[in-house]
C-alpha positions in Angstrom: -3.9 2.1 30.3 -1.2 2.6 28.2 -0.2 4.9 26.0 -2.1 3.3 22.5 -5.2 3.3 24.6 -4.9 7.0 25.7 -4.2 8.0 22.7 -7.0 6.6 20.5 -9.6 6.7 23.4 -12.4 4.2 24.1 -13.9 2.9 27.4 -12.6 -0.3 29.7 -13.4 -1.8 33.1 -10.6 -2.0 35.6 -11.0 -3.7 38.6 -14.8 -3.1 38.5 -15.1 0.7 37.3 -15.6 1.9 34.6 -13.1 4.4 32.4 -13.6 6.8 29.9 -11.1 8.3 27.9 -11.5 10.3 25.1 -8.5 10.3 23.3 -6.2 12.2 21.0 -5.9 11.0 18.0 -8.8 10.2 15.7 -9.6 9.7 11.5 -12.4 12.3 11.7 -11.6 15.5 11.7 -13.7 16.8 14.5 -13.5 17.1 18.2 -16.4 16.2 20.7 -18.0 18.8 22.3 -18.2 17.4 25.5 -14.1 18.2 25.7 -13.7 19.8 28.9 -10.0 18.8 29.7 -7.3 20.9 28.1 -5.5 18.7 25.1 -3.6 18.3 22.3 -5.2 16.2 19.4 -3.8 14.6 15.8 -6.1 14.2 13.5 -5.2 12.4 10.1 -7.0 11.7 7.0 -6.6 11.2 3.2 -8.1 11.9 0.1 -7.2 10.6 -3.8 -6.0 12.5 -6.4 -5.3 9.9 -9.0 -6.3 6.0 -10.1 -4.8 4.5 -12.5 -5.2 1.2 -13.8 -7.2 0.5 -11.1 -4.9 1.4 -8.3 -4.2 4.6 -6.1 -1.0 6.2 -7.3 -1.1 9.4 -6.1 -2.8 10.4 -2.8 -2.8 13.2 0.1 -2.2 12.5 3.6 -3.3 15.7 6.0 -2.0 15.4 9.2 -3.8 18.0 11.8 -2.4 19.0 15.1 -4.1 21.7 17.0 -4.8 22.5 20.9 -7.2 24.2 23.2 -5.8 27.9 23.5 -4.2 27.3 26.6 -1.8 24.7 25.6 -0.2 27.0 23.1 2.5 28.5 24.6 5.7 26.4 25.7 7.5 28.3 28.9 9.6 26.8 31.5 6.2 25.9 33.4 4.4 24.2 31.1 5.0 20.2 30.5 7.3 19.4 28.4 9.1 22.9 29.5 11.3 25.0 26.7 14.4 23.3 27.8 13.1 20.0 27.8 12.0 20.2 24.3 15.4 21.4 23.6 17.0 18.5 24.9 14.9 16.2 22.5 16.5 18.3 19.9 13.8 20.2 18.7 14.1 23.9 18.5 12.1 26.4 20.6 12.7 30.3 19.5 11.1 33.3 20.4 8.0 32.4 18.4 7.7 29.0 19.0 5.1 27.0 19.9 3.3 23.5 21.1 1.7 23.2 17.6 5.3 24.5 15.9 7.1 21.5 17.9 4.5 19.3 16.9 4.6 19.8 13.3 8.1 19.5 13.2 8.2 16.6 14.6 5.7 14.9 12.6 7.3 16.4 9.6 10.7 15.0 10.4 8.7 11.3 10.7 6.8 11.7 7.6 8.7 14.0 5.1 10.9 12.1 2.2 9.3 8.7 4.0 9.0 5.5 2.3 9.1 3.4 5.2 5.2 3.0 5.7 4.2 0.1 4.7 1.9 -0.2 1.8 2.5 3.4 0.4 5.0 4.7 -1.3 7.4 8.2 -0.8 5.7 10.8 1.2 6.3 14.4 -0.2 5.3 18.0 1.3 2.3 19.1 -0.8 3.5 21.4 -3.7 0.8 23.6 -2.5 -1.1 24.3 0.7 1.8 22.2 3.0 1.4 24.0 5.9 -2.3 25.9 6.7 -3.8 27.3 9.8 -6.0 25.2 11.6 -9.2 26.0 13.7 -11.7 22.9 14.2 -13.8 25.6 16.2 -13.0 29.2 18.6 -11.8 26.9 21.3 -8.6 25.5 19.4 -5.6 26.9 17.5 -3.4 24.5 15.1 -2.1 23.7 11.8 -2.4 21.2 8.8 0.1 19.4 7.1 -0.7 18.3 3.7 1.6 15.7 1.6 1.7 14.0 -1.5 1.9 10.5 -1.3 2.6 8.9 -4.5 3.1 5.4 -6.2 1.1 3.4 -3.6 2.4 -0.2 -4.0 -0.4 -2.7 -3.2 2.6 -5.8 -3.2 3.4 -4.8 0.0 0.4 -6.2 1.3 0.4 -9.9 -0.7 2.6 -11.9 0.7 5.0 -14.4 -2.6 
């Protein structure tokens, strides 16, 4: 499989047997309860603040990011290790962590953005950017929330 299909999950037959995976990133915002291996997991989704003129203009776009309880902690053991993640250029302290790394590196792809196509600048929320996460007791994360604002439908008709 390759990375796309681990990620989003589903089920294929290869050479004859079947495979499962369950993936880790999903538009719901809800893990199955028959998780038993220890992951990682993205969950995104939107909601509209504003139409006008018959067109979203102003959006939000919540990116989640949370992990069973073991994953939490980054040491020189776990995979990536501390220096490792240090080498991609992302900063491990003393309270650091898997979710921390994560968000900053989502944040770095998203924040001031206008290179997705078919929206328009993506902005930290004003309010309630960064929130503690828990889709149930046997995960720890965070949510980012931003503002995305002047979607631009012309991206998607072709002149």
């Amino acid at each position: 499989m390759d990375d796309i299909e681990i990620l989003l999950g589903g089920e294929w037959i290869y050479d004859g047997v079947k495979c499962v995976e369950s993936g880790q990133v999903f538009d719901y915002n809800f893990v199955e309860d028959t998780v038993i291996k220890e992951k990682t997991f993205v969950f995104v989704e939107t909601d509209i603040d504003n139409v006008s003129r018959n067109l979203f203009t102003n959006f939000n776009l919540y990116v989640c990011i949370f992990s069973t309880k073991g994953q939490i902690r980054i040491t020189d053991k776990t995979t990536p290790t501390v220096n490792q993640i240090k080498d991609m250029g992302y900063y491990v302290g003393t309270y650091a962590n898997r979710i921390d790394v994560l968000c900053d590196i989502v944040d770095r792809i998203l924040n001031g953005s206008n290179k997705i196509k078919g929206i328009g600048e993506v902005q930290p929320a004003d309010r309630g950017y960064c929130t503690i996460y828990y889709p149930n007791n046997k995960f720890y994360g965070k949510c980012l929330k931003y503002k995305i604002m002047n979607y631009n439908e012309d991206d998607f008709c072709e002149n």
